[in-house]
ROSE-4610 file (N, C-alpha, C; in Angstrom, 1 decimal, always signed):
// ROSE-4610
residu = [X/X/X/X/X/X/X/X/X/X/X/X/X/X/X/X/X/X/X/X/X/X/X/X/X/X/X/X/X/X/X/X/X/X/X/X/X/X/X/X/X/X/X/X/X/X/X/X/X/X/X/X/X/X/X/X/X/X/X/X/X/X/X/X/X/X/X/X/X/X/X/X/X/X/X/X/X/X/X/X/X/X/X/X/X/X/X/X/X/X/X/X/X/X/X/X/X/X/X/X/X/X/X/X/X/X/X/X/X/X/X/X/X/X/X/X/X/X/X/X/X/X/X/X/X/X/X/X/X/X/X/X/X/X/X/X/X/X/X/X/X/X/X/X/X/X/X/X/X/X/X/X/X/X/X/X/X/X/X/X/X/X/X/X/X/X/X/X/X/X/X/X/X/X/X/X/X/X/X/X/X/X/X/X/X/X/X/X/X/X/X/X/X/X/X/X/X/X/X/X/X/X/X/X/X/X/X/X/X/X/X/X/X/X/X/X/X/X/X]
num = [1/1/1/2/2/2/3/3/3/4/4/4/5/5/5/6/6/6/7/7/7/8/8/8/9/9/9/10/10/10/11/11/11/12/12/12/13/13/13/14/14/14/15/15/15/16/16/16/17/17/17/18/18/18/19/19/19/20/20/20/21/21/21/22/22/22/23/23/23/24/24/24/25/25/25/26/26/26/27/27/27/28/28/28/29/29/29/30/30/30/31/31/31/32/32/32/33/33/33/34/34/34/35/35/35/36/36/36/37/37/37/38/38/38/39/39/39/40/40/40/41/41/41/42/42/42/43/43/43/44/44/44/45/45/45/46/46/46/47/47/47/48/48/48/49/49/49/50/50/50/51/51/51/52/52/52/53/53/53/54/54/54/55/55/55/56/56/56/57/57/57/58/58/58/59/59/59/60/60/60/61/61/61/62/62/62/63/63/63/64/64/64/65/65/65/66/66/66/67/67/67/68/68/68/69/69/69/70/70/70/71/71/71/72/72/72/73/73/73]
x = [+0.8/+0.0/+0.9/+0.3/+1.3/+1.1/+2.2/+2.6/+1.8/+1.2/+0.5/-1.3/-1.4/-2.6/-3.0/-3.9/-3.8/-5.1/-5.7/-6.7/-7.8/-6.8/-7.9/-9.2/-10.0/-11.3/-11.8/-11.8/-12.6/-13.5/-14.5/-16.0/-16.5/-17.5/-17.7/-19.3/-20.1/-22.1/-22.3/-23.7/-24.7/-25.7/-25.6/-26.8/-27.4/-28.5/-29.5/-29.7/-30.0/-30.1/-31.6/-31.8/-33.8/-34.6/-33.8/-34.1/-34.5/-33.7/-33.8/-32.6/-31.5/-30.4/-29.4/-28.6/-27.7/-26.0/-25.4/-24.0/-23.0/-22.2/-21.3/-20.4/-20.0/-19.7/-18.3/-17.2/-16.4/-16.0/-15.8/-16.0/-14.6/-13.5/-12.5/-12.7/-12.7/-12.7/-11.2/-10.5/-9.2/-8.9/-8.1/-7.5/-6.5/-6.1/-4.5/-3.8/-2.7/-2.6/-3.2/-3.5/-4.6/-5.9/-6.1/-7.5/-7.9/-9.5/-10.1/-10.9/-12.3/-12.2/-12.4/-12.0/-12.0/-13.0/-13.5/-14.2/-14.4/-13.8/-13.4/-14.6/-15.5/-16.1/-15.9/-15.7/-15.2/-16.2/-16.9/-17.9/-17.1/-17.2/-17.2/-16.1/-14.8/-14.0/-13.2/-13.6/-12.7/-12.2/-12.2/-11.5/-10.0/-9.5/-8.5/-7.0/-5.7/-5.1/-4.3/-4.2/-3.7/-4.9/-6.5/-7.3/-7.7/-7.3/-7.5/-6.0/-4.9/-3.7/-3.9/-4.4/-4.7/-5.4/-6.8/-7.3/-7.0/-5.8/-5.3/-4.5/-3.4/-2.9/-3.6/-4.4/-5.3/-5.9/-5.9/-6.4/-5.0/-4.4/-2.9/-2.7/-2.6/-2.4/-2.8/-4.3/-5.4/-5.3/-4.7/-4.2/-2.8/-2.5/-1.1/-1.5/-2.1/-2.2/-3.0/-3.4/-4.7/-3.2/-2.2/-1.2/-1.1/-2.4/-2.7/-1.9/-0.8/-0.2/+1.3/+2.4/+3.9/+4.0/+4.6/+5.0/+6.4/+6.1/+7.5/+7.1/+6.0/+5.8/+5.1]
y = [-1.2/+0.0/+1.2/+2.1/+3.6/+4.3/+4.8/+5.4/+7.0/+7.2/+8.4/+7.9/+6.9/+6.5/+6.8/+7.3/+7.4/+7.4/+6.7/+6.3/+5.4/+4.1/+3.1/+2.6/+2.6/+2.1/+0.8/-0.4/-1.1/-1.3/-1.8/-2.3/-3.2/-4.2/-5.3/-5.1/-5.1/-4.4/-5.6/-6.0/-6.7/-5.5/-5.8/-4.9/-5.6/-5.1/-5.7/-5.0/-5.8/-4.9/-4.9/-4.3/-4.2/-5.6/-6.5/-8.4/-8.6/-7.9/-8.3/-9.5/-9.6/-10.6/-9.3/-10.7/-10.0/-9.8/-8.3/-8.6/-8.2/-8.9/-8.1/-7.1/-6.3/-4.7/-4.9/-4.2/-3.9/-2.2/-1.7/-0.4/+0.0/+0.8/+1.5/+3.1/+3.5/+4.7/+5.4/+7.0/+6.8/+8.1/+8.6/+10.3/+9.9/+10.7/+10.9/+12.2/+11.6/+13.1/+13.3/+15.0/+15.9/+15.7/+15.3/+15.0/+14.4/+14.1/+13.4/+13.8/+12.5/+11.6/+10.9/+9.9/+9.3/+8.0/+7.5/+6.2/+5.7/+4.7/+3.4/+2.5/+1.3/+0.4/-0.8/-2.0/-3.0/-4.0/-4.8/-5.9/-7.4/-8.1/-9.3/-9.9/-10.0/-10.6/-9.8/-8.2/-7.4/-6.6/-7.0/-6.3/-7.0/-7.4/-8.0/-6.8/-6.8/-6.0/-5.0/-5.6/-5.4/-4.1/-4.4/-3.3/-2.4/-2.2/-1.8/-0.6/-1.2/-0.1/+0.6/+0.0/+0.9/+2.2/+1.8/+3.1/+4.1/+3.7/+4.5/+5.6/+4.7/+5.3/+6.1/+5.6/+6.8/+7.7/+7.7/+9.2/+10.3/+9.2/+10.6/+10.9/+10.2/+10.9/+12.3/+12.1/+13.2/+14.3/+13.8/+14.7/+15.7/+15.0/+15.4/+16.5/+15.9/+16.7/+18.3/+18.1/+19.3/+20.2/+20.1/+20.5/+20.1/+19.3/+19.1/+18.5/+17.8/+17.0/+17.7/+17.4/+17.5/+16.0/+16.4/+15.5/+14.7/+13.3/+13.0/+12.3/+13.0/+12.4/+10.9]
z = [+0.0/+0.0/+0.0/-0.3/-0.7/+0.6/+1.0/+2.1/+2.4/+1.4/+1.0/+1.7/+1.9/+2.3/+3.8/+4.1/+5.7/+6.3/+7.0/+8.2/+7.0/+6.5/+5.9/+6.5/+6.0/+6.5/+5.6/+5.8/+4.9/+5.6/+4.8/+4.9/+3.9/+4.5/+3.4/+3.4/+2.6/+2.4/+1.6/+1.9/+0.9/+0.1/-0.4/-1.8/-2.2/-2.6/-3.7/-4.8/-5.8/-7.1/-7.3/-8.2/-8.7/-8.6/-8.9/-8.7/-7.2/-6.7/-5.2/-5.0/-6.2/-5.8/-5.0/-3.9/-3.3/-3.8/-3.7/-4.0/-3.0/-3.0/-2.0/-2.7/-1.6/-2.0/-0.7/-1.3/-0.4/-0.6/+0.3/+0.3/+1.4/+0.4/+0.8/+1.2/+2.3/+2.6/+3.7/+2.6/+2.9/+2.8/+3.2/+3.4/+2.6/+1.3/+0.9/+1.6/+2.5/+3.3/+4.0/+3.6/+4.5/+3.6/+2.4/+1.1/+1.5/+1.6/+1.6/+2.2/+3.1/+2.6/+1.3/+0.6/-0.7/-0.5/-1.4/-1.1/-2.6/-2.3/-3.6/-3.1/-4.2/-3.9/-5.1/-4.7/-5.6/-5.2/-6.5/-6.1/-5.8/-5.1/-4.6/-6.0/-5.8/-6.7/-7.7/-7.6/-8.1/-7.1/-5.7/-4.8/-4.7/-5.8/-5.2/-5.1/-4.4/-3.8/-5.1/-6.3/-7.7/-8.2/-8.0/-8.4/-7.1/-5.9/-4.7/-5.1/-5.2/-5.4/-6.5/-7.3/-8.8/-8.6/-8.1/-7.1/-6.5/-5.3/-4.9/-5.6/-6.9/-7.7/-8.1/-8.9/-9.9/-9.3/-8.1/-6.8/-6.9/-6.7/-6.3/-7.5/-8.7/-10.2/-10.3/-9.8/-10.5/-9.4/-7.9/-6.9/-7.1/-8.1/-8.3/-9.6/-10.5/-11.8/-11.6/-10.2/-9.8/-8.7/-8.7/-7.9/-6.3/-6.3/-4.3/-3.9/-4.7/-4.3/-4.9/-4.3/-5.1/-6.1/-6.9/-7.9/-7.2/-6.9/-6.4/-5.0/-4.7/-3.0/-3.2]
């Protein structure tokens, strides 16, 4: 995990969709820094830790390209 991450929260939800079938929901909630909070949600089997860092990444990118962030940190 990126050292840029700070006060992770996971959580795991059942949902229903319009069927009334159930899915599971895992739900990342996370400060980059002083930013946030952020909240990422991945269904039951795409939470795995490969699309969870990607997330993260693609936060600081877009943190970074807005100047909120230094380039480098």
């Amino acid at each position: 995990m990126n050292d840029l991450i700070k006060y992770l929260h996971v959580t795991s939800q059942t949902r229903f969709d319009a069927r009334g079938n159930p899915n599971a929901v895992t739900q990342y909630s996370y400060y980059i820094l002083n930013h946030g909070p952020f909240s990422d949600e991945y269904t039951e089997g795409k939470d795995t830790p490969e699309a969870v860092n990607a997330g993260f990444t693609a936060r600081i990118d877009k943190l970074r390209a807005v100047g909120a962030l230094p380039v480098g940190s």
